[in-house]
N, C-alpha and C positions, 0 to 999 in steps of 0.2 A: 873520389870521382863519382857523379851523380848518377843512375841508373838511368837507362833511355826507354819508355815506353812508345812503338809506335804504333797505331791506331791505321791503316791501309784500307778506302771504302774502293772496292772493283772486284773483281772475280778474280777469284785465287790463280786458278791458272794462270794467265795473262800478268799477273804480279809477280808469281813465282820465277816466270820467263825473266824478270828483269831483277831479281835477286842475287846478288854474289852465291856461288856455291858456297857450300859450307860455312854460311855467316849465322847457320842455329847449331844449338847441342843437344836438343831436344823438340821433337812436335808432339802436342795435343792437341787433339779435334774433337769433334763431333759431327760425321756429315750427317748431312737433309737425307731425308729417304721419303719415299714414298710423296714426292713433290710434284711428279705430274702425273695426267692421264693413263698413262703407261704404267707407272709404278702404281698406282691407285685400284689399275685391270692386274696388279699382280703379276705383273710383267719382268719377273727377277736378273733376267737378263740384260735389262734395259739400265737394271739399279747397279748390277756388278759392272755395266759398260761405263756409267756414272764415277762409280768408283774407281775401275783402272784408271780412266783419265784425269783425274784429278792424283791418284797414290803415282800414277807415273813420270809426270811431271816433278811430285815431291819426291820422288827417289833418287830423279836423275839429277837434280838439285843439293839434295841435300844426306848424308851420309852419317844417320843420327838414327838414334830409337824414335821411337813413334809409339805413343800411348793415343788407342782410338777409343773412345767414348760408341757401343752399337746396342741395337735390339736383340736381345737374347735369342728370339725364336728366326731370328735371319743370321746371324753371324758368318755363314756363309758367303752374303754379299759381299761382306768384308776380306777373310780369309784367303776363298778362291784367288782373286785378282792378285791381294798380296802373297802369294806365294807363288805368282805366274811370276810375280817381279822378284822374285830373289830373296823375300821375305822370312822368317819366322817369326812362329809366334814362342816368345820367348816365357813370358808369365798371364794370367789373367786375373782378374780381381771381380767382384760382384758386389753389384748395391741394390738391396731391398728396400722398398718404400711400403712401411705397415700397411700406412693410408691409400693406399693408391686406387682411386678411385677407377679406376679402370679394371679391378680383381675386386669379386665380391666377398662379401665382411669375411673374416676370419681365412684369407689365402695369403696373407702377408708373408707365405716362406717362399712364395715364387720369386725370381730372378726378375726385376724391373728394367735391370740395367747390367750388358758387362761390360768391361773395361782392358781390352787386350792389346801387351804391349809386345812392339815388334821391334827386330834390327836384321840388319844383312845378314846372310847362312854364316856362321863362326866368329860372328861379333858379341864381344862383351855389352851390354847394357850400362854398365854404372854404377851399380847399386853401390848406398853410399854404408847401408845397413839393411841388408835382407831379411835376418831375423825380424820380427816372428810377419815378415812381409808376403811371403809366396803366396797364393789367392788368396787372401785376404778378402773378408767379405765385412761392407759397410748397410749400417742401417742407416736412412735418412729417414724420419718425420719431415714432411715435406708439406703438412698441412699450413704450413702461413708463407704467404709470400709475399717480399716487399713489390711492389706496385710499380716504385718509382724505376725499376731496371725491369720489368716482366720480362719474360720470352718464354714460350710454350715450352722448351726443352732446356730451362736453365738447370744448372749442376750445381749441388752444394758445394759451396767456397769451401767448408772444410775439411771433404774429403780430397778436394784436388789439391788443396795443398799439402793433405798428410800423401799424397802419392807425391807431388814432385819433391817433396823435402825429403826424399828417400834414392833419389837419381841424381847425379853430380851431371852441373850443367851452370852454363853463362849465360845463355840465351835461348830462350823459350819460343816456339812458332806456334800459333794457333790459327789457320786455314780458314774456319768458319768460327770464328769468334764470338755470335751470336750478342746476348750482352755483355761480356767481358770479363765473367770469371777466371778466364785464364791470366790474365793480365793483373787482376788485383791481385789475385795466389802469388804472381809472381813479384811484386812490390812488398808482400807480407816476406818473403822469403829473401829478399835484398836481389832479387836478377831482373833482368832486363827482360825488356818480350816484342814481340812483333802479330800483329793481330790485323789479320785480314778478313772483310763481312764487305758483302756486296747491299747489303741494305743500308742506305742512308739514315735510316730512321733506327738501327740501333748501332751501327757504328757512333751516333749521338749520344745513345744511352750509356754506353761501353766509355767514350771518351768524358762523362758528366759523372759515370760513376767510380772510374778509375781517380779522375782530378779529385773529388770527395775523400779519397782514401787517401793519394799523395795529402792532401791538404791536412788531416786528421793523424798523420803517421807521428809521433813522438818516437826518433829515432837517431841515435849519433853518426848521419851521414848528413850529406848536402841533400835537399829536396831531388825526387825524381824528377824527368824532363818528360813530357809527357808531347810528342808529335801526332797533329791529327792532319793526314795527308791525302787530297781527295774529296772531304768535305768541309 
């Protein structure tokens, strides 16, 4: 049977409304932060209100772990809200970026990126293989990047697949999609995924660069099915 990727361009909330419950096994995101006026004046309340409402919707939806891609020095925005809803936080992981232009020369041990995954108070995760997985800490060189998929906050493809290839799971959510990492990790891995970006212009890129990968796979299954719904 063929893998179904689907491709969703609107605003997650408003999609999530009209999703069967529990039709994922897993979500991975990464929200926007600091996107408006508000969040830009620093306005952290504004960014955790952001956040309920979006983790709200995906909770009442959906009855899965959740791996969120945040800012090391904010993770509170993230936290708070998720443990207003019933949340724990069950493991975290870190990714350093040597290069990271944003830390000057020689601070490469700072934290660029955490990675914290959650599920309801007394739920199992999944894990398919925990060993030697518990925080686990990733290095990315992040200095080249391919052009044809850009997006200011892409994730390297190969750590998000050495994390989902460590959680048992059918179907994969990804809320803010951005260019599609989630969705190619998920094809590389044989599962299905569901990818919703309220941007028409990388839900494009997402859908051009996912088809490049189905088209490239040399794999003993039937070709993926690749749904692009909205644009």
């Amino acid at each position: 049977m063929a893998l179904t990727h689907k491709i969703i361009c609107g605003d997650c909330i408003e999609v999530m409304k009209e999703m069967e419950s529990d039709s994922v096994d897993l979500v991975v995101t990464d929200p926007p932060y600091g996107m408006s006026k508000a969040f830009q004046n620093d306005n952290l309340e504004d960014q955790k209100d952001f956040n309920r409402t979006w983790l709200s919707e995906l909770t009442r939806r959906f009855d899965c772990p959740i791996l969120i891609w945040y800012k090391p020095s904010s993770i509170d925005e993230i936290i708070v809200p998720a443990r207003e809803l019933g949340l724990e936080l069950k493991d975290y992981f870190h990714l350093y970026k040597p290069n990271d232009i944003a830390f000057p020369r020689g601070s490469w041990i700072r934290i660029s990126e955490s990675i914290m995954l959650f599920s309801r108070k007394g739920r199992d995760v999944g894990y398919i293989d925990r060993k030697p997985y518990a925080h686990d800490t990733y290095i990315w060189n992040h200095t080249k990047k391919d052009k044809s998929f850009y997006h200011p906050a892409v994730k390297p493809l190969e750590v998000v697949i050495d994390i989902l290839s460590r959680i048992k799971f059918d179907t994969v959510l990804d809320v803010f999609l951005g260019s599609g990492t989630t969705s190619v990790a998920a094809e590389r891995l044989g599962r299905n995924s569901i990818g919703i970006e309220i941007s028409k212009e990388y839900c494009e890129i997402a859908y051009k660069r996912l088809l490049n990968e189905v088209r490239q796979a040399k794999l003993d299954r039937e070709p993926s099915i690749i749904e692009r719904i909205g644009f």
